[in-house]
C-alpha positions, 0 to 999 in steps of 0.5 A, a space after each residue: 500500500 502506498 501513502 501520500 506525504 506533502 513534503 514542506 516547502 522549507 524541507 525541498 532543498 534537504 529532501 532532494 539533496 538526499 534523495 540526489 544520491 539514491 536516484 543516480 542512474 534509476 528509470 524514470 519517467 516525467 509526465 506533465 498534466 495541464 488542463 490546456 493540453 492533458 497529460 503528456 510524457 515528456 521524458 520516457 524511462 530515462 536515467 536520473 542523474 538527480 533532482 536539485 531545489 534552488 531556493 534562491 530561483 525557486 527552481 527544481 531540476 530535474 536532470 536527466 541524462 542527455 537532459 534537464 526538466 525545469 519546474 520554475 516557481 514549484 507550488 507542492 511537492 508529493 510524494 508517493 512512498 511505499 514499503 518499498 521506497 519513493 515511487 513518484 514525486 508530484 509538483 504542482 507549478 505556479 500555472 498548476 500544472 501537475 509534473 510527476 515524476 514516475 519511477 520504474 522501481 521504488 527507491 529507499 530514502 535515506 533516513 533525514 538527519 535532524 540538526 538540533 
């Protein structure tokens, strides 16, 4: 069974910095759901070199081999988790459009390291 977590907008840079290094070379797959134009697959089963969020753009990139998704300005951030790992990352941008990226195989996260 998988679960839903909206992940806080002060815990994006941390979160992928993380997630960066268990993503490199997995399968993924990028879909962009708009109402204007539907879904469509933009990147199709292609390697993850990483997903990075830059605060001082407001810029998620996602890069992948050969190429770069850009999301300027993301609004949420939810990830779909299961027994077995991370399955999906969903944003939604600042026109609402809804970017998933899809995973071929689930990825376990490594555990968040809390600074006090």
């Amino acid at each position: 069974m998988s679960t839903l977590r909206a992940v806080p907008n002060v815990e994006w840079r941390s979160f992928f910095d993380r997630m960066s290094k268990v993503l490199l070379g997995k399968r993924a797959e990028i879909e962009v759901a708009t109402l204007d134009l539907g879904d469509q697959i933009v990147a199709k089963w292609v390697p993850l070199l990483g997903i990075t969020y830059d605060s001082n753009d407001d810029l998620l990139d996602i890069a992948l081999d050969r190429a770069n998704h850009l999301i300027r300005h993301p609004r949420e951030i939810v990830v779909e988790e299961s027994d077995t790992g991370l399955a999906s990352v969903a944003v939604v941008d600042a026109e609402g459009a809804r970017q998933i990226v899809n995973l071929k195989a689930p990825v376990m996260l490594p555990p968040a390291v809390v600074h006090h």
